[in-house]
TIVOSE-390182 format. One line per field, with one value per atom (N, C-alpha, C, O): x, y, z; atom name. Coordinates in nm, 4 decimals, m for minus. Example, Ala and Ser with C-alpha at 12.3 -4.5 7.8 and 13.67 -1.06 7.14 Angstrom:
u <- 1.3190, 1.2300, 1.3200, 1.4236, 1.2850, 1.3670, 1.2900, 1.3409
v <- m0.5690, m0.4500, m0.3300, m0.3319, m0.2250, m0.1060, 0.0030, 0.1138
w <- 0.7800, 0.7800, 0.7800, 0.8465, 0.7080, 0.7140, 0.7870, 0.8039
at <- N, CA, C, O, N, CA, C, O
This chain:
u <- m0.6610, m0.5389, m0.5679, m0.4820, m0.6844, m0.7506, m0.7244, m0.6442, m0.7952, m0.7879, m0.6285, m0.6068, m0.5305, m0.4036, m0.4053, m0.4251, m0.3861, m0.3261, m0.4068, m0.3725, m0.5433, m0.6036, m0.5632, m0.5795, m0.5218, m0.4752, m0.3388, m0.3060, m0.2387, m0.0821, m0.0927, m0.0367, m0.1790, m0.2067, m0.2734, m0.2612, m0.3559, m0.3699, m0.2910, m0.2701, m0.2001, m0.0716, m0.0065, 0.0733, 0.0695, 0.1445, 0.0621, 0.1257, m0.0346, m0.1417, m0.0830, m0.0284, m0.1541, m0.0636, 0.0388, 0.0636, 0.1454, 0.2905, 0.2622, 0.2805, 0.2167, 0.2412, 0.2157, 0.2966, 0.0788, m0.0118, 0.0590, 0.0164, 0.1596, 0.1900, 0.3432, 0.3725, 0.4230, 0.5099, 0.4751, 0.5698, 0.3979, 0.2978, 0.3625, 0.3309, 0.4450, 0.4600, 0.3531, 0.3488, 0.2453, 0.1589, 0.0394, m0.0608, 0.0970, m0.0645, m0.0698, 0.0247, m0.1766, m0.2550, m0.1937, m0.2198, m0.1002, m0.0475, m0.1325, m0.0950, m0.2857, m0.3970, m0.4446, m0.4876, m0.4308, m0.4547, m0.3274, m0.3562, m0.2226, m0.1126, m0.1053, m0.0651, m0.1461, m0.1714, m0.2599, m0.2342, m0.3742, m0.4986, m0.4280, m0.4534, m0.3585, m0.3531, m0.1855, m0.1332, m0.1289, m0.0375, m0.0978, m0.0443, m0.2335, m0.2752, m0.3610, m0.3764, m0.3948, m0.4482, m0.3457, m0.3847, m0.2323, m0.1269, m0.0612, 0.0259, m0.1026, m0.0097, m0.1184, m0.0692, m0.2344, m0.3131, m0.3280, m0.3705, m0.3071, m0.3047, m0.1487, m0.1409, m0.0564, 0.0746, 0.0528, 0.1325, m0.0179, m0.0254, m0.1013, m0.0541, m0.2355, m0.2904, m0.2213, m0.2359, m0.1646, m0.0386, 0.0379, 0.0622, 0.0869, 0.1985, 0.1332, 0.1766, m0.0049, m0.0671, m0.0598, m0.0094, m0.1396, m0.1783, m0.0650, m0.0815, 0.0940, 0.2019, 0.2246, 0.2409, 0.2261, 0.2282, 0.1538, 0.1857, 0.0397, m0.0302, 0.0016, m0.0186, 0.0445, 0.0931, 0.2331, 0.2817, 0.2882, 0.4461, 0.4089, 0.4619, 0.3381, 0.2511, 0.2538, 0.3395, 0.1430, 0.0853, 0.2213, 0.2594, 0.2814, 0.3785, 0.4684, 0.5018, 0.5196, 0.6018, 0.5697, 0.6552, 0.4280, 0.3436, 0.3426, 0.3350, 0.3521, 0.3387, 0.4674, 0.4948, 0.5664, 0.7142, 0.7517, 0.8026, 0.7376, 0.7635, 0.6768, 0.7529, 0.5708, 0.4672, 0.5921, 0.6169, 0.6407, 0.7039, 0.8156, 0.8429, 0.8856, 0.9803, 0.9670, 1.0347, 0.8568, 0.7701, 0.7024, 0.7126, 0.6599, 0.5723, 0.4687, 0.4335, 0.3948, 0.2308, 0.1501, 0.0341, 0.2634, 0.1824, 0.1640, 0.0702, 0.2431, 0.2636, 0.2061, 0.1783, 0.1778, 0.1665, 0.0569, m0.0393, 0.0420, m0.0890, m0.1941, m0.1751, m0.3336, m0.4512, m0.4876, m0.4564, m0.5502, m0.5441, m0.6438, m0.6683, m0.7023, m0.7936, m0.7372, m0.7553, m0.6327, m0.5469, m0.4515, m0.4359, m0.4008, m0.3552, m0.4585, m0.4349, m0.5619, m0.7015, m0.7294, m0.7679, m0.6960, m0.7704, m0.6460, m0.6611, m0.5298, m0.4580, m0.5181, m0.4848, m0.6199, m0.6797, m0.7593, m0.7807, m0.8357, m0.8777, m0.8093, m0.8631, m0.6659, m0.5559, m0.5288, m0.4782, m0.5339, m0.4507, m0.3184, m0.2665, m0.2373, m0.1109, m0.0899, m0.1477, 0.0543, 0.1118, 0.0993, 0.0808, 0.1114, 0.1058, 0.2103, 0.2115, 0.3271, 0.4091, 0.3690, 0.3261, 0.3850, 0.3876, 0.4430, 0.3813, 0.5805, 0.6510, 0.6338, 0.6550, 0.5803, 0.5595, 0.6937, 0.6685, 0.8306, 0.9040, 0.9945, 1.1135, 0.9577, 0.9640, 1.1177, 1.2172, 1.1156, 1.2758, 1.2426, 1.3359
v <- 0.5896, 0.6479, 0.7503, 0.7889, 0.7883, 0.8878, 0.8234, 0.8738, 0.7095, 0.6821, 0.6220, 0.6695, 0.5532, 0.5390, 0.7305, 0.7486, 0.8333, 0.9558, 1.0188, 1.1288, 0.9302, 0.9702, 0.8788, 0.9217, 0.7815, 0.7010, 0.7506, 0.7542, 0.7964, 0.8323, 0.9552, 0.9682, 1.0488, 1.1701, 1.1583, 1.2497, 1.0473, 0.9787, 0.9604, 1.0365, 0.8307, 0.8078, 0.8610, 0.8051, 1.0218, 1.1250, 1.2128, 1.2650, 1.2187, 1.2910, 1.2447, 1.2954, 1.0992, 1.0155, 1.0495, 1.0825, 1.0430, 1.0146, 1.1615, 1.1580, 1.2815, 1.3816, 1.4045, 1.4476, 1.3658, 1.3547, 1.2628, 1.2738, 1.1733, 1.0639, 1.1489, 1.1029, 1.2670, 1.3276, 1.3908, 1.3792, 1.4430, 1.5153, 1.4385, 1.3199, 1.4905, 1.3957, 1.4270, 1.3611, 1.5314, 1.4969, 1.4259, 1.3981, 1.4077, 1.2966, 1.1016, 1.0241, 1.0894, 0.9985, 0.8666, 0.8285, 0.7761, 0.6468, 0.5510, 0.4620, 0.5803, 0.4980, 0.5784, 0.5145, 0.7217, 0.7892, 0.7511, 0.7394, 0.7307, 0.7079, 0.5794, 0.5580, 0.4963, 0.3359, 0.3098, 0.2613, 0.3578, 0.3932, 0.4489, 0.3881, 0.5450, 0.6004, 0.4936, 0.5072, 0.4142, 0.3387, 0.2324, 0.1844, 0.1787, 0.0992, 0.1392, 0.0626, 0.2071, 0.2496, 0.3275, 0.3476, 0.3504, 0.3607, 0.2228, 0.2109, 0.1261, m0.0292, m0.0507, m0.0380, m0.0758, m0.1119, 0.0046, m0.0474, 0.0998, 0.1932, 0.1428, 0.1248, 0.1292, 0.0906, m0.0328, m0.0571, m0.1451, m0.2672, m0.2369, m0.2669, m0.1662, m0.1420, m0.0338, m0.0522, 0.0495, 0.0861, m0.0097, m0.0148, m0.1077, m0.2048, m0.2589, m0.2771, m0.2978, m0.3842, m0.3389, m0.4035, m0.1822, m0.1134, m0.1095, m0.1288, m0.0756, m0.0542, m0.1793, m0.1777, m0.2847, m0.4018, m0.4474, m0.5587, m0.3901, m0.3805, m0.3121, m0.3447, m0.2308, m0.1280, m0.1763, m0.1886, m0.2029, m0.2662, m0.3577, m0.3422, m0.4732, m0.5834, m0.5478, m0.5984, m0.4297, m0.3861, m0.3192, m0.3394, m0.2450, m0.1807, m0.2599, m0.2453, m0.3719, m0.5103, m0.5662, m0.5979, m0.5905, m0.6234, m0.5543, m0.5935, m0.4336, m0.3631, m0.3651, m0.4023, m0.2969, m0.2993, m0.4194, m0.3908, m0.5713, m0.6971, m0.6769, m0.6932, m0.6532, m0.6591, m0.5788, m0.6235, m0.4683, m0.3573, m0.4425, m0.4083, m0.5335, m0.6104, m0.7433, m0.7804, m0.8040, m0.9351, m0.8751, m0.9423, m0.7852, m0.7681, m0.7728, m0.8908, m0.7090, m0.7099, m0.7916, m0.7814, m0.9572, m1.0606, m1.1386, m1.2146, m1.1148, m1.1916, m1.0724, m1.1242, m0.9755, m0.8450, m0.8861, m0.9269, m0.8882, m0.8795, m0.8167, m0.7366, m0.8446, m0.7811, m0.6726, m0.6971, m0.5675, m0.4436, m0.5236, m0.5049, m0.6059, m0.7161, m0.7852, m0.7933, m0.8745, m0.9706, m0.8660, m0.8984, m0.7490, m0.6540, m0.5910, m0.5539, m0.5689, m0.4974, m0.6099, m0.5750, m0.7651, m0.8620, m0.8599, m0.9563, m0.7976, m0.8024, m0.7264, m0.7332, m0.6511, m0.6403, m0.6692, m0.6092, m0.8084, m0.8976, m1.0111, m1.0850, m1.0193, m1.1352, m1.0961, m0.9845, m1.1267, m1.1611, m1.1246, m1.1669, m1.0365, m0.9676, m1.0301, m1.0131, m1.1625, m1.1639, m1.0177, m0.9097, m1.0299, m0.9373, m0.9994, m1.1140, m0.8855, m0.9310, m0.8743, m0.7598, m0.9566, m0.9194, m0.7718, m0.6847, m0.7687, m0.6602, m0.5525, m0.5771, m0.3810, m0.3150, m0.2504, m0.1839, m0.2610, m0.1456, m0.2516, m0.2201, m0.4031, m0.4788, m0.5153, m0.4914, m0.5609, m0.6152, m0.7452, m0.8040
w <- m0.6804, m0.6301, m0.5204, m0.4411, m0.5211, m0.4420, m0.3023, m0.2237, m0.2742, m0.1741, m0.1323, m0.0208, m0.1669, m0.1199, m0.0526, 0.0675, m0.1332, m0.0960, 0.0263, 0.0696, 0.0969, 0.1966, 0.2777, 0.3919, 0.2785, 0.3865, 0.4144, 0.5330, 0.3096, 0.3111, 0.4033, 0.5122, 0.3379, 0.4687, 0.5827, 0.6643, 0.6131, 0.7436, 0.8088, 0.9033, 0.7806, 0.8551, 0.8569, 0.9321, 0.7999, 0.8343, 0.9580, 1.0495, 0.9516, 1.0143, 1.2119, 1.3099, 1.1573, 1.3416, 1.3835, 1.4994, 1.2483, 1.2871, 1.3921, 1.5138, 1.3194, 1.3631, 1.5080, 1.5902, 1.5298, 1.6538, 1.7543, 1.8693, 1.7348, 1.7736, 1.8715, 1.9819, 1.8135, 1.8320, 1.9486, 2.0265, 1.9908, 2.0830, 2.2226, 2.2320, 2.3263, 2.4406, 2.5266, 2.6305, 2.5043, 2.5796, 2.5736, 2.6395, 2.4593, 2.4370, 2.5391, 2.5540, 2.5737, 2.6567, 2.6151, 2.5010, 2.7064, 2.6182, 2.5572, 2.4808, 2.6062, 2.5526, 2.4072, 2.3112, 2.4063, 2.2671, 2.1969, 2.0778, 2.2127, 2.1661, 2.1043, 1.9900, 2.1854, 2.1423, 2.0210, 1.9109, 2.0762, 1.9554, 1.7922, 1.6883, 1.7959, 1.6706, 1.6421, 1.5315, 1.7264, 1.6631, 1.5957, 1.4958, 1.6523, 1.5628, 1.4507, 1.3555, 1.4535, 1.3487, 1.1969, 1.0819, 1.2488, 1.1882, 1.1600, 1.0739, 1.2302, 1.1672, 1.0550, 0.9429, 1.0552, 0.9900, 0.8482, 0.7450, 0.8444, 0.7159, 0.6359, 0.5144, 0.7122, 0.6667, 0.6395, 0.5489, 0.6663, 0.6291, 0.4634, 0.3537, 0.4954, 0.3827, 0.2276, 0.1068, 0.2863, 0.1753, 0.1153, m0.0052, 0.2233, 0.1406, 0.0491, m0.0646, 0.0989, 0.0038, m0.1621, m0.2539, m0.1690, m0.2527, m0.3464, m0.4669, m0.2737, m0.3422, m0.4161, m0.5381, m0.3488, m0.4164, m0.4990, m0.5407, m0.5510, m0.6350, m0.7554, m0.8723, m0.7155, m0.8733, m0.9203, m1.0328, m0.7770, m0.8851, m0.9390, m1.0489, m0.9463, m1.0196, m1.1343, m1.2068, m1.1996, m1.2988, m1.3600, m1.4753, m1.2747, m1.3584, m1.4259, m1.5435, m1.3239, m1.4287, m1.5358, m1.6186, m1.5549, m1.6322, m1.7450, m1.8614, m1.6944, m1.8497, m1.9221, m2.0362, m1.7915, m1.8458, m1.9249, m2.0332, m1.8945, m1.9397, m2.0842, m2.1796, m2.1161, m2.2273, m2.3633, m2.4752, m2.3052, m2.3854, m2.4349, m2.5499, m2.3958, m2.4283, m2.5158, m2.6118, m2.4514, m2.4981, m2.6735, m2.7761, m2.6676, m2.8073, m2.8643, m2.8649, m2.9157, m2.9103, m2.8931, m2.8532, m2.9508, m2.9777, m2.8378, m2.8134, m2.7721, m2.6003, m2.5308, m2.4226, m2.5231, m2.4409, m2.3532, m2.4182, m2.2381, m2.1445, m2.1977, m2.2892, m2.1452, m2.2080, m2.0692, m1.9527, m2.1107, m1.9605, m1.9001, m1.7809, m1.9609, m1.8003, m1.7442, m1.6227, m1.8182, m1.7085, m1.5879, m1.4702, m1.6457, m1.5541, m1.4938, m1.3789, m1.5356, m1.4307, m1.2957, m1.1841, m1.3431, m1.2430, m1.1529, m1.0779, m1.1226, m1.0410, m0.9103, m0.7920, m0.9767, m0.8169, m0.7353, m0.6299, m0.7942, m0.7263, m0.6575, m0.5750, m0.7055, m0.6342, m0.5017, m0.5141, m0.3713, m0.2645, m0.2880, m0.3913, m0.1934, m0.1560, m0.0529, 0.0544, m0.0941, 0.0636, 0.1559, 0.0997, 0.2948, 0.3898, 0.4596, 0.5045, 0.4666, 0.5912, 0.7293, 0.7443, 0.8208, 0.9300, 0.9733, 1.0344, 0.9230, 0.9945, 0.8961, 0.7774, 0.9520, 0.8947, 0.8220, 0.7215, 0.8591, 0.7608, 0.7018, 0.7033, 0.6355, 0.5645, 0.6065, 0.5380, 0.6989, 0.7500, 0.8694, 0.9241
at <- N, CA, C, O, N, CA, C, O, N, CA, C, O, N, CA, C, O, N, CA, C, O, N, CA, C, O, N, CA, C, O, N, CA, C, O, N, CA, C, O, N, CA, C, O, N, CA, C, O, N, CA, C, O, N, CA, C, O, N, CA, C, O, N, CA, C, O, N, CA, C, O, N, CA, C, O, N, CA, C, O, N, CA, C, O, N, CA, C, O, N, CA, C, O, N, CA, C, O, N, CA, C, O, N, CA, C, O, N, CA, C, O, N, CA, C, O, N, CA, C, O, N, CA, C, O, N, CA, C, O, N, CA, C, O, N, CA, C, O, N, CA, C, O, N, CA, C, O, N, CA, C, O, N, CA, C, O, N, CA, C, O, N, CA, C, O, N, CA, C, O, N, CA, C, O, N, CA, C, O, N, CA, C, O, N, CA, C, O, N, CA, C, O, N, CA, C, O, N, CA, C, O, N, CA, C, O, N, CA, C, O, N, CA, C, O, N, CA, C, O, N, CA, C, O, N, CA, C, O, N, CA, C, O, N, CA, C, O, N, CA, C, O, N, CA, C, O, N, CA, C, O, N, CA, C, O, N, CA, C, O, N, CA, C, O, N, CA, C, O, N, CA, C, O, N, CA, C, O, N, CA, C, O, N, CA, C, O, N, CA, C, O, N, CA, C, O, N, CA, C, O, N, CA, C, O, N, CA, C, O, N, CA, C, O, N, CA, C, O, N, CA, C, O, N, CA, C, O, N, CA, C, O, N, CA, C, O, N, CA, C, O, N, CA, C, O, N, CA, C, O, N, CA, C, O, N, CA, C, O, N, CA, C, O, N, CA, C, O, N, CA, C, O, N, CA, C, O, N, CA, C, O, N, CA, C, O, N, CA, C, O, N, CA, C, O, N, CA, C, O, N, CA, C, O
């Protein structure tokens, strides 16, 4: 979780730097991509935990005897996350 909250203060970090009208449209460019690519990698991460969190939530309903094992929810983070293209998911 450590690392999501260093990338989240990364990309606030840009946004900030990014506000700056005097900054260089080539420094500007630079930290937009590097801001698409942290936001790509957040979505991912987020989409990862709502996974696990369904998982568990569904288990609480289902019943001890159907309940997921914390490895089949641990191996969710070896699965592939669609990636959408567009970063603010529209």
């Amino acid at each position: 979780m450590k690392d999501f909250e260093k990338k989240l203060a990364r990309l606030e970090t840009i946004a900030e730097s990014m506000r700056d009208q005097n900054l260089p449209l080539e420094d500007a460019f630079s930290l937009f991509q590097e801001g698409v690519r942290l936001a790509q990698a957040l979505r991912r991460e987020l989409a990862l935990l709502e996974g696990k969190v369904e998982l568990l939530a569904n288990s609480i309903e289902a019943g001890p005897d159907e309940a997921p094992k914390f490895e089949d929810i641990d191996a969710l983070d070896n699965t592939d996350i669609e990636e959408s293209s567009d970063i603010d998911g529209n």
